[in-house]
HTML snippet that shows the backbone in 3Dmol.js (N, CA, C, O; Angstrom):
<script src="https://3Dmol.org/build/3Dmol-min.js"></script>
<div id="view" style="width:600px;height:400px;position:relative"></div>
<script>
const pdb = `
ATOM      1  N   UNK A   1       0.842  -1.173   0.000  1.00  0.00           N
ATOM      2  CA  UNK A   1       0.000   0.000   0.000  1.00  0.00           C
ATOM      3  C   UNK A   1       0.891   1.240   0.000  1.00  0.00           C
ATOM      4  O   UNK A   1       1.847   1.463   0.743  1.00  0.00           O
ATOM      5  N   UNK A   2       0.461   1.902  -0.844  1.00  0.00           N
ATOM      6  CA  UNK A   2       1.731   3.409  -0.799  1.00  0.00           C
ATOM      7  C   UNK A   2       0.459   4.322  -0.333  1.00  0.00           C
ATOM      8  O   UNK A   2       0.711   5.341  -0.976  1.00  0.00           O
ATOM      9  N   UNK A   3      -0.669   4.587   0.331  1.00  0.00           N
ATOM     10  CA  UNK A   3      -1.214   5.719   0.781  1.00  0.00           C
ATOM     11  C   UNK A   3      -2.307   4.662   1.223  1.00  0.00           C
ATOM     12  O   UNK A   3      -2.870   3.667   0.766  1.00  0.00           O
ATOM     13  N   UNK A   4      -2.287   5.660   2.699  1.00  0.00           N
ATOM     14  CA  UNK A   4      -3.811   5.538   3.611  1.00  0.00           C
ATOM     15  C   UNK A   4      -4.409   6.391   3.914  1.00  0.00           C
ATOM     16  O   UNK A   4      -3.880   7.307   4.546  1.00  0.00           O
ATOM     17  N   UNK A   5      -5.572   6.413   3.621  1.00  0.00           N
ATOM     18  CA  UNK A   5      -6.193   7.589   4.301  1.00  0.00           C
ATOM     19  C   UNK A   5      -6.961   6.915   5.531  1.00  0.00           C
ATOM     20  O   UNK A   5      -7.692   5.936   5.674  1.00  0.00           O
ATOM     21  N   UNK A   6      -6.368   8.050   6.452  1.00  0.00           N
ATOM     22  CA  UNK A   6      -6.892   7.306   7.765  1.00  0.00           C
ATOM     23  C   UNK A   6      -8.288   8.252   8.054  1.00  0.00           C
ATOM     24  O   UNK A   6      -8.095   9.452   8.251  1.00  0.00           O
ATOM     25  N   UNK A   7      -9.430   7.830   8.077  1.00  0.00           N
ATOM     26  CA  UNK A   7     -10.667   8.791   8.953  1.00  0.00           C
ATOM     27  C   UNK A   7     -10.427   8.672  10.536  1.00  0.00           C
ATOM     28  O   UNK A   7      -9.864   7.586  10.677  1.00  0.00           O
ATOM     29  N   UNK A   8     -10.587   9.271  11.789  1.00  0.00           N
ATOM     30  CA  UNK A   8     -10.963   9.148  12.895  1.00  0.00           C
ATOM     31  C   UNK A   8     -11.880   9.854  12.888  1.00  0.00           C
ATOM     32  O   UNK A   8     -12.022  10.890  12.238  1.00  0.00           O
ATOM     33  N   UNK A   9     -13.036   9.058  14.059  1.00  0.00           N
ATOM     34  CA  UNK A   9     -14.181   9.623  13.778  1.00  0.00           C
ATOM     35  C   UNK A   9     -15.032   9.022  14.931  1.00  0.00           C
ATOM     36  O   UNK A   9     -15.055   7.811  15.153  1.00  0.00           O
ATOM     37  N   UNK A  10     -15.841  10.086  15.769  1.00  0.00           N
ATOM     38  CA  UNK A  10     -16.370   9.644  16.749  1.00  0.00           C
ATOM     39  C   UNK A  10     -18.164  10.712  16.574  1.00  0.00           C
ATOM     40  O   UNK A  10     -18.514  11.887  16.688  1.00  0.00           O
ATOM     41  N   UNK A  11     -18.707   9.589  16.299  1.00  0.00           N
ATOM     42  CA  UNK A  11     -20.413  10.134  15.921  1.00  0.00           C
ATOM     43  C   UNK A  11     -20.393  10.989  14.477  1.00  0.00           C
ATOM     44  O   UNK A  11     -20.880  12.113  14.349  1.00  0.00           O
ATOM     45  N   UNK A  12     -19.783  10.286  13.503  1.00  0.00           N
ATOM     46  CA  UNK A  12     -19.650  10.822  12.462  1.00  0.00           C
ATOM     47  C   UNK A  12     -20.877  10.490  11.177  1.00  0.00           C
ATOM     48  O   UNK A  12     -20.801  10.677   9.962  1.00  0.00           O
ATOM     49  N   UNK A  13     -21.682  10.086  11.787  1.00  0.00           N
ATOM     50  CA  UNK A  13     -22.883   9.733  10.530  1.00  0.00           C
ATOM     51  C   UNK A  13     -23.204  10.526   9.601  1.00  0.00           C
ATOM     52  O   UNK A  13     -23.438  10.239   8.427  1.00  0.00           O
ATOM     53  N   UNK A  14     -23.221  11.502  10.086  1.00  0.00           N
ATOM     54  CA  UNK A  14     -24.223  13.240   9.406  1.00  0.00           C
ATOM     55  C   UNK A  14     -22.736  13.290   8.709  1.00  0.00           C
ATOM     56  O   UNK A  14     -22.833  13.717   7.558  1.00  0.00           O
ATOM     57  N   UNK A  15     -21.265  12.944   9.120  1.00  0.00           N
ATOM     58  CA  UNK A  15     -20.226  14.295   7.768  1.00  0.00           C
ATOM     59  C   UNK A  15     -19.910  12.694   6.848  1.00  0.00           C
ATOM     60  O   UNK A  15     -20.021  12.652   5.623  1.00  0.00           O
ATOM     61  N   UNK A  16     -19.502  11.423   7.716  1.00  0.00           N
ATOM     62  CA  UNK A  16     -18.809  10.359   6.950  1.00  0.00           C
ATOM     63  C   UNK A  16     -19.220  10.278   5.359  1.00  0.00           C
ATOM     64  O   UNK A  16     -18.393  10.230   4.449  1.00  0.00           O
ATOM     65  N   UNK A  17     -20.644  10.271   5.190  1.00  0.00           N
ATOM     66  CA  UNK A  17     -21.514   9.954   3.434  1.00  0.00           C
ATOM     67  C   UNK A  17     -20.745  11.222   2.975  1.00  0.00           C
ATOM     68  O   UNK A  17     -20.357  10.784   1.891  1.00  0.00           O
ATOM     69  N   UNK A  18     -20.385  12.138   3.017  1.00  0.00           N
ATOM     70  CA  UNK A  18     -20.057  13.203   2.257  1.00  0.00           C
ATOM     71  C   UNK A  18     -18.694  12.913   2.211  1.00  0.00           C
ATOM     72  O   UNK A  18     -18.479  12.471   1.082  1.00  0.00           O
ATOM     73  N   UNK A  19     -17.972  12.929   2.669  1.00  0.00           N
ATOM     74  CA  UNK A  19     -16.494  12.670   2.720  1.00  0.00           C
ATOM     75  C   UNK A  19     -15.994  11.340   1.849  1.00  0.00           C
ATOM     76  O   UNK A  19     -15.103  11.173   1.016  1.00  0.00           O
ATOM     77  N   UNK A  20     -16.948  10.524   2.414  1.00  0.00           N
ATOM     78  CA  UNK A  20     -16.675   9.192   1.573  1.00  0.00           C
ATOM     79  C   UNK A  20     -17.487   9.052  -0.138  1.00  0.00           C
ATOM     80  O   UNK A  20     -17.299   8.363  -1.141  1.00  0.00           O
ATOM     81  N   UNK A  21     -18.045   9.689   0.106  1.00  0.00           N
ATOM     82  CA  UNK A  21     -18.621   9.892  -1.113  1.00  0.00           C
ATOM     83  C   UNK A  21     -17.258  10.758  -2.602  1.00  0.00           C
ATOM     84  O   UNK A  21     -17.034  10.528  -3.790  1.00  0.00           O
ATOM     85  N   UNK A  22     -16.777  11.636  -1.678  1.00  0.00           N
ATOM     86  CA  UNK A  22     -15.413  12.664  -2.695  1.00  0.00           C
ATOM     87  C   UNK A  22     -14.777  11.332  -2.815  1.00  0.00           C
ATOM     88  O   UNK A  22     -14.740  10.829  -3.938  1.00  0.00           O
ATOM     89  N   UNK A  23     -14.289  10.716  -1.845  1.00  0.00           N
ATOM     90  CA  UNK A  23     -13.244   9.941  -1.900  1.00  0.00           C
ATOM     91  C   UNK A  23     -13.463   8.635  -3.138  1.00  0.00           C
ATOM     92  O   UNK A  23     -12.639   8.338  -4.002  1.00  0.00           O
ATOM     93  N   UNK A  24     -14.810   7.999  -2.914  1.00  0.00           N
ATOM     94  CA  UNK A  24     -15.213   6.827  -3.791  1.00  0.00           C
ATOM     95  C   UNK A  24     -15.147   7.593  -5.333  1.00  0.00           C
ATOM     96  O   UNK A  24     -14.878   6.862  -6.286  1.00  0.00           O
ATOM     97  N   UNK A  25     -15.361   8.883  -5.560  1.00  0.00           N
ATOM     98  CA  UNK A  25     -15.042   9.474  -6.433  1.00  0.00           C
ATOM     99  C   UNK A  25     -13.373   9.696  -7.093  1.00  0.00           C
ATOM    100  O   UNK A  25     -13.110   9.989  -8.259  1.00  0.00           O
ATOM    101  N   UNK A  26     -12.508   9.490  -6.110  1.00  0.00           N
ATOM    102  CA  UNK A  26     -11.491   9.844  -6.945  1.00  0.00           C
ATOM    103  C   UNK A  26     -10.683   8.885  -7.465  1.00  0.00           C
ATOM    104  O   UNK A  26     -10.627   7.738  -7.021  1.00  0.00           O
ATOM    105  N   UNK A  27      -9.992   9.338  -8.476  1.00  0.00           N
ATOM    106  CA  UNK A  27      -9.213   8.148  -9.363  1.00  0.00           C
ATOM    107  C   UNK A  27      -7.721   8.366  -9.467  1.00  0.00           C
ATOM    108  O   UNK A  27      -7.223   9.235 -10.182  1.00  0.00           O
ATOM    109  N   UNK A  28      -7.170   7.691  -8.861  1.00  0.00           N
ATOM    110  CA  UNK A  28      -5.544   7.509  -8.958  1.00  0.00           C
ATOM    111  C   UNK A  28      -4.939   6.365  -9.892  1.00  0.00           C
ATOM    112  O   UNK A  28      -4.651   5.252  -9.454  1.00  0.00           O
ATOM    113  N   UNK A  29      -4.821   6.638 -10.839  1.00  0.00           N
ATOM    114  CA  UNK A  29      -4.792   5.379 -11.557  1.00  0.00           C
ATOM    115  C   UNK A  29      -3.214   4.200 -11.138  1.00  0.00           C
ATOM    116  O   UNK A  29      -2.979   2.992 -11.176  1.00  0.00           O
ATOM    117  N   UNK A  30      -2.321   5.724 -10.688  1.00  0.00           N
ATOM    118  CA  UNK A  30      -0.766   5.000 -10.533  1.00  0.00           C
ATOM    119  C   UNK A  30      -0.482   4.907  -9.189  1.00  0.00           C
ATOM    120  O   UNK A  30       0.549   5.381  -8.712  1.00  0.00           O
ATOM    121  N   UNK A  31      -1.539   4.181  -8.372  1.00  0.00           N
ATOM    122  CA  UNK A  31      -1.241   4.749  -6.696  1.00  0.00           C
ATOM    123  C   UNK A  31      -1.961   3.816  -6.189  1.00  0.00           C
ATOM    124  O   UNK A  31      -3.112   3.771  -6.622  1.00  0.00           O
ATOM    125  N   UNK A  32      -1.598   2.864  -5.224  1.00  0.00           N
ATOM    126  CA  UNK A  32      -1.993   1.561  -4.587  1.00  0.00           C
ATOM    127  C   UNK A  32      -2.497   2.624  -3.431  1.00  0.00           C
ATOM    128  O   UNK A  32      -1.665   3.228  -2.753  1.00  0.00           O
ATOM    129  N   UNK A  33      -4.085   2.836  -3.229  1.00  0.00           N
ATOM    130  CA  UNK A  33      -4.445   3.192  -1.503  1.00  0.00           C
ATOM    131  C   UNK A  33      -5.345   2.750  -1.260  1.00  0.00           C
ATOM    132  O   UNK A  33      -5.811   1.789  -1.872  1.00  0.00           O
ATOM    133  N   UNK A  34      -6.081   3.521   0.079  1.00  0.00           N
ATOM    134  CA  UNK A  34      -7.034   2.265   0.929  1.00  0.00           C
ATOM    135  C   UNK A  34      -7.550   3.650   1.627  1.00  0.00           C
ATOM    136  O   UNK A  34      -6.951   4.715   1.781  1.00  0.00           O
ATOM    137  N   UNK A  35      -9.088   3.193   2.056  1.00  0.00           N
ATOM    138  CA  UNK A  35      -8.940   4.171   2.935  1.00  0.00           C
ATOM    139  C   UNK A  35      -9.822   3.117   4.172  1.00  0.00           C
ATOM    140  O   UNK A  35     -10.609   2.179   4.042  1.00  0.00           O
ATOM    141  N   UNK A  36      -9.133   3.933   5.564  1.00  0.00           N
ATOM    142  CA  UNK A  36     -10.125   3.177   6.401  1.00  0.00           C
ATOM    143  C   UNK A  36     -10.102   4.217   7.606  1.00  0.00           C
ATOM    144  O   UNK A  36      -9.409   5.180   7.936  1.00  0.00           O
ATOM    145  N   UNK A  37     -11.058   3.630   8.027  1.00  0.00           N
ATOM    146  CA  UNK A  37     -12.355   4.345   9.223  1.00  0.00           C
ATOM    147  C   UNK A  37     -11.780   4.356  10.340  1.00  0.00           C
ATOM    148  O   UNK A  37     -11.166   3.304  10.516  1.00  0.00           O
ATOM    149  N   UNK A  38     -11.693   5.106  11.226  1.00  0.00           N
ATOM    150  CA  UNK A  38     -11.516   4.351  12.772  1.00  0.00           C
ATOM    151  C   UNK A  38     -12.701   5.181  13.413  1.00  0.00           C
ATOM    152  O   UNK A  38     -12.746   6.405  13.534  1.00  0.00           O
ATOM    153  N   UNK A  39     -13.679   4.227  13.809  1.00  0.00           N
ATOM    154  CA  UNK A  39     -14.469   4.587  14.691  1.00  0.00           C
ATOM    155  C   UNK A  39     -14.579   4.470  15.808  1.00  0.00           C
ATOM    156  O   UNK A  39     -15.098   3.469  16.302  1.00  0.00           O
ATOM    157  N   UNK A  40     -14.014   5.695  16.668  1.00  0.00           N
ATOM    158  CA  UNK A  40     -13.855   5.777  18.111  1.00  0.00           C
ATOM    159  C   UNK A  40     -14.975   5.571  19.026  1.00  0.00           C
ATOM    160  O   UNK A  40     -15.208   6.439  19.868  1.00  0.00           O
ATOM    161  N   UNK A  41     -15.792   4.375  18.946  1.00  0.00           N
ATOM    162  CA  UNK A  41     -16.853   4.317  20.497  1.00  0.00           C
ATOM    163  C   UNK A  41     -17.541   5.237  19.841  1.00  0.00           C
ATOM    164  O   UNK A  41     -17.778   6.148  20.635  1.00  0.00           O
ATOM    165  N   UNK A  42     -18.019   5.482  18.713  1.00  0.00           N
ATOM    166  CA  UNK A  42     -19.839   6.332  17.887  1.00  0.00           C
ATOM    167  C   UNK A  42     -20.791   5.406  18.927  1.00  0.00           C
ATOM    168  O   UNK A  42     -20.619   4.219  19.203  1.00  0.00           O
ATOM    169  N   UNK A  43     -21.737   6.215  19.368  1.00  0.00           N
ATOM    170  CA  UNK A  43     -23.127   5.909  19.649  1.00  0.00           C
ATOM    171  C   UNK A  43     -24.373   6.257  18.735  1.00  0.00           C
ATOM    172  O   UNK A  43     -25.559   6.467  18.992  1.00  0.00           O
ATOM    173  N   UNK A  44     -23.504   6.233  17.358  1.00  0.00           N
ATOM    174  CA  UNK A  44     -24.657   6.852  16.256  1.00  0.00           C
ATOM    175  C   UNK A  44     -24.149   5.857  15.188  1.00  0.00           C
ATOM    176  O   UNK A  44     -23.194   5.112  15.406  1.00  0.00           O
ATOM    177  N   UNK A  45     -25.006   5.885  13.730  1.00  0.00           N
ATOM    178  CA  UNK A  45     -25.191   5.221  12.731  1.00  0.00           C
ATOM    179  C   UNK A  45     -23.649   4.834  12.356  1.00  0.00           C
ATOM    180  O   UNK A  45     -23.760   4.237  11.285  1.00  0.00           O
ATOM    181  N   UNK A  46     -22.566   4.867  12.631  1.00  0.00           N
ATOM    182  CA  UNK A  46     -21.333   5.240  11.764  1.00  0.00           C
ATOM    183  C   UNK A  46     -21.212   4.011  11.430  1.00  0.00           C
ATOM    184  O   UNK A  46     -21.217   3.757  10.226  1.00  0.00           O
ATOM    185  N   UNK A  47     -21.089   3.056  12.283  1.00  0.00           N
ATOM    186  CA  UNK A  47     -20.668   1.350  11.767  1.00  0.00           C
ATOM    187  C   UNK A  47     -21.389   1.233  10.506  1.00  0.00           C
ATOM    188  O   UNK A  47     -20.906   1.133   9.378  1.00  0.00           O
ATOM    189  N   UNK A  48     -22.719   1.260  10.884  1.00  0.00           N
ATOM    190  CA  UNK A  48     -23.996   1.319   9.692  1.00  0.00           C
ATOM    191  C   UNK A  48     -24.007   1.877   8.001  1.00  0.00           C
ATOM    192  O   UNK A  48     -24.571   1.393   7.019  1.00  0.00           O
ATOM    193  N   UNK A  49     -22.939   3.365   8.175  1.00  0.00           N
ATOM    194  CA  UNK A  49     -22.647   4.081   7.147  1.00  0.00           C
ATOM    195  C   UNK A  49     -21.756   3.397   6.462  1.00  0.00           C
ATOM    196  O   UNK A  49     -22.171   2.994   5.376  1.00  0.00           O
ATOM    197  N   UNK A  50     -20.216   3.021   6.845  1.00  0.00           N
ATOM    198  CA  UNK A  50     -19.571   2.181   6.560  1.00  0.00           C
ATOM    199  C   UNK A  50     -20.007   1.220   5.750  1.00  0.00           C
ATOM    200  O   UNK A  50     -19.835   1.152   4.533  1.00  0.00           O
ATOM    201  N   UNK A  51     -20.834   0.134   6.764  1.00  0.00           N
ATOM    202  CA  UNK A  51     -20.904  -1.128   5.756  1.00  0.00           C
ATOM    203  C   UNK A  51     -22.084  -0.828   4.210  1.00  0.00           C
ATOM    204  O   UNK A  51     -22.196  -1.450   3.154  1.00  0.00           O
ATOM    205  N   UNK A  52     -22.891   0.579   4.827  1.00  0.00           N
ATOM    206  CA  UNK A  52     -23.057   0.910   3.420  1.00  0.00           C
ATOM    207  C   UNK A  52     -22.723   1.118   2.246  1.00  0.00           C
ATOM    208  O   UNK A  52     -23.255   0.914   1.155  1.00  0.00           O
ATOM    209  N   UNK A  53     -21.606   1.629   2.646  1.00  0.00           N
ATOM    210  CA  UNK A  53     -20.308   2.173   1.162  1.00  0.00           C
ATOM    211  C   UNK A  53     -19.474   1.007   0.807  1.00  0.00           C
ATOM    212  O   UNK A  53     -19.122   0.790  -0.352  1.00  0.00           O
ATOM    213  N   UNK A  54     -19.134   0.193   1.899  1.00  0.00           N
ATOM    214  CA  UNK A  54     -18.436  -0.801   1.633  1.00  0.00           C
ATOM    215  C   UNK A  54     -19.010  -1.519   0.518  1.00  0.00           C
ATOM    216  O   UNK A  54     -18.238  -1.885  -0.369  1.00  0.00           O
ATOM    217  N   UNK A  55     -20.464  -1.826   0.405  1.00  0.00           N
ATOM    218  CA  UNK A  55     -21.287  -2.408  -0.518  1.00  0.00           C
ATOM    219  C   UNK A  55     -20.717  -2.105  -1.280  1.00  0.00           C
ATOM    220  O   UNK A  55     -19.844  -2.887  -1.656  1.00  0.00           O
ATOM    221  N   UNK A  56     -20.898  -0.466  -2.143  1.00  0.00           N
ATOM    222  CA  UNK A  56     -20.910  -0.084  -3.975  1.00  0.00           C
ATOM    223  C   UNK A  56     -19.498   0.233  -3.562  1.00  0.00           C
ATOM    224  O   UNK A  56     -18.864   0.626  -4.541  1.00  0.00           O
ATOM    225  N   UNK A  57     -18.870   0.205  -2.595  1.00  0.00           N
ATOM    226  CA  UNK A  57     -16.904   0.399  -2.656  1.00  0.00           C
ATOM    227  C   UNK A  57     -16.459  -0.024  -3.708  1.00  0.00           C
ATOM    228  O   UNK A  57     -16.797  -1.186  -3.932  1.00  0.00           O
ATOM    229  N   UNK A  58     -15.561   0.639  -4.782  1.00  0.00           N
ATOM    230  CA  UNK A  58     -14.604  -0.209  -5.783  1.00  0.00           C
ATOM    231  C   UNK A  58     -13.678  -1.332  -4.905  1.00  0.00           C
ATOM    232  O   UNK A  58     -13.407  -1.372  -3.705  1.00  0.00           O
ATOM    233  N   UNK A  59     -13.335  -2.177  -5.970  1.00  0.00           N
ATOM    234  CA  UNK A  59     -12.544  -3.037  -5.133  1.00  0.00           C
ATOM    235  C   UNK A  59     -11.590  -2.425  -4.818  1.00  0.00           C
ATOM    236  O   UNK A  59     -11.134  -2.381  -3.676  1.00  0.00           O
ATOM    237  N   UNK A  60     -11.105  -1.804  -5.893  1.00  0.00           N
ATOM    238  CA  UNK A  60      -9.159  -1.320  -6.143  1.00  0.00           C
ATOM    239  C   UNK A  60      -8.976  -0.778  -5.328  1.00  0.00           C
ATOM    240  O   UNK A  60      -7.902  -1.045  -4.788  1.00  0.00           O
ATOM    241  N   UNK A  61      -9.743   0.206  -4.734  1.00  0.00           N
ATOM    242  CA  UNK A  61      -9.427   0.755  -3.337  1.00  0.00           C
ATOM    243  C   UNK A  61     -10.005   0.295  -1.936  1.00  0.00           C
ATOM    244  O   UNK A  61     -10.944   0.964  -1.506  1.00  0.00           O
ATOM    245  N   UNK A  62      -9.632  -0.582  -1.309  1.00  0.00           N
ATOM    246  CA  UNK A  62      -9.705  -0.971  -0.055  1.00  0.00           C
ATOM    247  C   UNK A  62     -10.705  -0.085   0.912  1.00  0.00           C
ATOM    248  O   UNK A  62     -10.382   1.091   0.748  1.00  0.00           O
ATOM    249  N   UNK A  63     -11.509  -0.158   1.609  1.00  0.00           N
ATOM    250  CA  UNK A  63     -12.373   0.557   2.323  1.00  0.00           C
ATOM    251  C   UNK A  63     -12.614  -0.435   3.963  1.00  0.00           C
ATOM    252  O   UNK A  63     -13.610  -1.112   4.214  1.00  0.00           O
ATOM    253  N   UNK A  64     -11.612  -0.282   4.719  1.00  0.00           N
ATOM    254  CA  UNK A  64     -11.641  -1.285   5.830  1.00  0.00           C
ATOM    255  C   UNK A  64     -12.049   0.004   7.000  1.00  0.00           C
ATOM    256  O   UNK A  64     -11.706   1.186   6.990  1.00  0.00           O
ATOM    257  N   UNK A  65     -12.969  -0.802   8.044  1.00  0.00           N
ATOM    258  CA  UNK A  65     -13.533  -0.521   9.150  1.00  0.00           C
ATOM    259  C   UNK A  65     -12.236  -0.477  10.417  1.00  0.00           C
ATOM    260  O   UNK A  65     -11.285  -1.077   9.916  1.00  0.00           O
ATOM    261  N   UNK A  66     -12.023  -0.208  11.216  1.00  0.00           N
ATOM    262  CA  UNK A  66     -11.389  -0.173  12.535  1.00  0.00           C
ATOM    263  C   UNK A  66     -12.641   0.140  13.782  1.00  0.00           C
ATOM    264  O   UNK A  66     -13.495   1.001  13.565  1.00  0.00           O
ATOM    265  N   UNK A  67     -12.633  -0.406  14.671  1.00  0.00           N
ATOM    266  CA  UNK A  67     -13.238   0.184  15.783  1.00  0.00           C
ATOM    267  C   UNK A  67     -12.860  -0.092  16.801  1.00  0.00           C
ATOM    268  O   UNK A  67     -12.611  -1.268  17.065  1.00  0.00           O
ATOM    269  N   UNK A  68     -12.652   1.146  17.923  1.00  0.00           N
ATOM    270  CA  UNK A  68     -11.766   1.404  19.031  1.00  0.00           C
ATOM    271  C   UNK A  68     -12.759   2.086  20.569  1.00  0.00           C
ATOM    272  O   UNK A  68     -13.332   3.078  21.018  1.00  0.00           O
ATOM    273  N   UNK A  69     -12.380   0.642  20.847  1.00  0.00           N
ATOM    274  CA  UNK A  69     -13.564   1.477  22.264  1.00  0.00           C
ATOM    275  C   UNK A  69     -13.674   2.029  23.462  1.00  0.00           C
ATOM    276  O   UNK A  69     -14.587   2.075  24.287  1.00  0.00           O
ATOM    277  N   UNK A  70     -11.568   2.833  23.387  1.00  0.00           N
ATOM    278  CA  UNK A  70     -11.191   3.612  24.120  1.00  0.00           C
ATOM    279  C   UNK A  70     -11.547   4.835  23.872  1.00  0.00           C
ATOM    280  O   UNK A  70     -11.017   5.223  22.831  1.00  0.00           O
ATOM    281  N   UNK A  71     -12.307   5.734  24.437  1.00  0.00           N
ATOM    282  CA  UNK A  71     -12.588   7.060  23.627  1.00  0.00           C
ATOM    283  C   UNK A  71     -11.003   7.548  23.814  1.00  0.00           C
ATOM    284  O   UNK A  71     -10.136   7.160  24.598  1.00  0.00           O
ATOM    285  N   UNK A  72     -10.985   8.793  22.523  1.00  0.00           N
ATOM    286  CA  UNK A  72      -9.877   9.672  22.804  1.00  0.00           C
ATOM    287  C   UNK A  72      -9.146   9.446  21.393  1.00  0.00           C
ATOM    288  O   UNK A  72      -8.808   8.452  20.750  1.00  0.00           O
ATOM    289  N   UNK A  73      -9.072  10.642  21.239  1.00  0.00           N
ATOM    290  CA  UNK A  73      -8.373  10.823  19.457  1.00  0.00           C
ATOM    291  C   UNK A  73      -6.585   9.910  19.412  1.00  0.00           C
ATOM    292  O   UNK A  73      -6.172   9.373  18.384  1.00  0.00           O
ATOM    293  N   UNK A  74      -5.909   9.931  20.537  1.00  0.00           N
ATOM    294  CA  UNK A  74      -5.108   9.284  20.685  1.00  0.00           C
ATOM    295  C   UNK A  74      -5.223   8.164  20.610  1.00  0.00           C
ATOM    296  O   UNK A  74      -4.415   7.661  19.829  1.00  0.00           O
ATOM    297  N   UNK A  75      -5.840   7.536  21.048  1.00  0.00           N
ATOM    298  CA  UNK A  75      -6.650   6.007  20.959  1.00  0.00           C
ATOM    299  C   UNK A  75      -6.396   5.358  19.523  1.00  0.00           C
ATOM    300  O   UNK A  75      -5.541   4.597  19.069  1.00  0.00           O
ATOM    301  N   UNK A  76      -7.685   6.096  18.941  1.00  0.00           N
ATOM    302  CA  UNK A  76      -8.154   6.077  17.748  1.00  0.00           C
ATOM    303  C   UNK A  76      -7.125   6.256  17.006  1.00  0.00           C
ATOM    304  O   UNK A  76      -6.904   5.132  16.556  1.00  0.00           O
ATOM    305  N   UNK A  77      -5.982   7.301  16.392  1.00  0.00           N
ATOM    306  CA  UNK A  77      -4.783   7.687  15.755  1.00  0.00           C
ATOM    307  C   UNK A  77      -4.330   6.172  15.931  1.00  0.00           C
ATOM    308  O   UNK A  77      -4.576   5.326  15.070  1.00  0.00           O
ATOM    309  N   UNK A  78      -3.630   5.884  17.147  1.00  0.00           N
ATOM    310  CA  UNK A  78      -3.125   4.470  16.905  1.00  0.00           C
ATOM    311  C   UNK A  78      -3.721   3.495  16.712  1.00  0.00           C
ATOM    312  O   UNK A  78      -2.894   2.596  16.558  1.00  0.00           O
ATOM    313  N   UNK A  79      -5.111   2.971  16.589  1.00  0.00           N
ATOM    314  CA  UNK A  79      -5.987   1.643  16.505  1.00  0.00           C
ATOM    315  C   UNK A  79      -5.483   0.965  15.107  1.00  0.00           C
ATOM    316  O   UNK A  79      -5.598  -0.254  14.974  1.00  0.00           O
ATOM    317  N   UNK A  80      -4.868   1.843  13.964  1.00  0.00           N
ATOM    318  CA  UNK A  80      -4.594   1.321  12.583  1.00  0.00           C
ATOM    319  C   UNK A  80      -3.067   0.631  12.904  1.00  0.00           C
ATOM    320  O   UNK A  80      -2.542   0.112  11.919  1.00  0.00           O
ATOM    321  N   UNK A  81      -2.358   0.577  14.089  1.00  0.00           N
ATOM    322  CA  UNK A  81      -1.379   0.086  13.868  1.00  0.00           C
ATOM    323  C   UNK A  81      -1.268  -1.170  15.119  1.00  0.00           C
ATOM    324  O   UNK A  81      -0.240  -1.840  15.218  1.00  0.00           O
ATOM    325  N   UNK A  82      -2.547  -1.398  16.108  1.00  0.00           N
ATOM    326  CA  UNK A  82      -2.134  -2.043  16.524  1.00  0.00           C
ATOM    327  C   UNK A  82      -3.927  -2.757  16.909  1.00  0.00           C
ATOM    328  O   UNK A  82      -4.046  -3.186  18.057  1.00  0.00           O
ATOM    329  N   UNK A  83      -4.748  -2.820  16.313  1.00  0.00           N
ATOM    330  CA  UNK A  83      -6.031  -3.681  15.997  1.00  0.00           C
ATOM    331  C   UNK A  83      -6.287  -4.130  14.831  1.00  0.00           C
ATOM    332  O   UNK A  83      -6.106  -3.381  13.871  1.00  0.00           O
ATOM    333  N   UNK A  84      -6.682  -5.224  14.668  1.00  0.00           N
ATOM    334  CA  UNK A  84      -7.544  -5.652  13.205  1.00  0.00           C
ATOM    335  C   UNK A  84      -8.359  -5.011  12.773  1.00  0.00           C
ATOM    336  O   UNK A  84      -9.235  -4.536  13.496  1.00  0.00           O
ATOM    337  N   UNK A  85      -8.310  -4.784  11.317  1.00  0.00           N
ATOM    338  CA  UNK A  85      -9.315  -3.966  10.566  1.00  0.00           C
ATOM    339  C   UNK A  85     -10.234  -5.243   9.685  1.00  0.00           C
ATOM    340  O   UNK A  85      -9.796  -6.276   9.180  1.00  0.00           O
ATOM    341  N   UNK A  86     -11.912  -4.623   9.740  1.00  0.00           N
ATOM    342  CA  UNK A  86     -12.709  -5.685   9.000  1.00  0.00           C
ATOM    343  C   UNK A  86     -13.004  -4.613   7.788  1.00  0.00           C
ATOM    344  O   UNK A  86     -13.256  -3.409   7.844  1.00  0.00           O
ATOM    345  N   UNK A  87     -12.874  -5.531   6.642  1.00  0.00           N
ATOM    346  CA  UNK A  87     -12.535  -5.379   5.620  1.00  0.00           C
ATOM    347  C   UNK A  87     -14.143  -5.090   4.636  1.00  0.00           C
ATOM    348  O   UNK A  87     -14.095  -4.883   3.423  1.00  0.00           O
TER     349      UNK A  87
END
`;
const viewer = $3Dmol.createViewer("view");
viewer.addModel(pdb, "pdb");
viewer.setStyle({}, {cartoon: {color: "spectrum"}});
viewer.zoomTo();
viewer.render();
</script>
């Protein structure tokens, strides 16, 4: 993978569809990336949004879930390097 885009995101339902929406839009044709989620402990739709996009997700770009159920942006920042991501 040469680029990640990392989201952190805690009760992000209402901005995630918009954000992920630019992103499922863009085209890198010479660039292996991925983007994935970390959802910090949401008590709102976010898991839900996710596995929505994941559906019409292109393959080529990877769209993996993280979820971290320490609150705290610190938390979350590191969950991509030391939890499993569902895919």
């Amino acid at each position: 993978m040469e680029l990640s885009v990392v989201i952190c995101t805690y009760n992000g339902a209402q901005r995630l569809p918009q954000v992920l929406t630019r992103l499922q839009q863009q085209q890198q044709p010479n660039c292996d990336w991925e983007v994935l989620v970390v959802d910090n402990n949401s008590g709102d739709r976010t898991a839900e949004i996710i596995r929505t996009f994941q559906s019409s997700w292109p393959l080529e770009v990877p769209l993996r879930y993280s979820f971290e159920p320490r609150q705290g942006l610190a938390f979350a920042r590191r969950a991509p390097f030391k939890t499993p991501t569902v895919r």
